[in-house]
C-alpha positions, 0 to 999 in steps of 0.5 A: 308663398304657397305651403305644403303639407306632407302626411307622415303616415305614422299617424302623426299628422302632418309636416309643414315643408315651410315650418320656420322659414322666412321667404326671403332672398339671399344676397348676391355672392361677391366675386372677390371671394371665388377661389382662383380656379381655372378650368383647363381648355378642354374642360372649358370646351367640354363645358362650353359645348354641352351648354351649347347643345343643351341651348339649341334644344339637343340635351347630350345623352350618355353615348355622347360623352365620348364624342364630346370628350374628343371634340373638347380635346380641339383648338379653340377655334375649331370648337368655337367653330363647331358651338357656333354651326349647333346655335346657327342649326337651332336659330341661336347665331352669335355673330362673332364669337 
């Protein structure tokens, strides 16, 4: 593990950003312990086309939210419809979803 050094400025030296820290990795969490917590379809939807734009390449701007807040509003079907047309725009088809 590479360390890194940070000047304080205070004429104190400097700060090892690393200082105590073992590299190690954290275990995986178990699923058991997640709280039941669903999200709402339109919530699922909003979430599910913001990752499907941001997998083909088309990060949402800040004036898009409206326009993603009514599509996220529609039937599963239409917006399953509508995530699938953006993956097979960015050569990302996933036949059967």
């Amino acid at each position: 593990m590479t360390h890194t050094t940070f000047d304080t400025g205070f004429g104190l030296g400097s700060l090892d950003a690393f200082a105590g820290l073992d590299d190690y990795l954290l275990p995986a969490p178990d699923a058991r312990d997640r709280l039941p917590y669903l999200l709402s379809p339109a919530d699922q939807h909003r979430v599910d086309l913001h990752s499907a734009l941001t997998a083909a390449g088309i990060p949402p701007r800040a004036g898009d939210t409206p326009a993603i807040d009514v599509l996220s509003l529609l039937d599963a079907t239409t917006v399953s419809a509508v995530i699938r047309w953006v993956e097979c725009g960015s050569g990302r088809d996933r036949t059967g979803w």
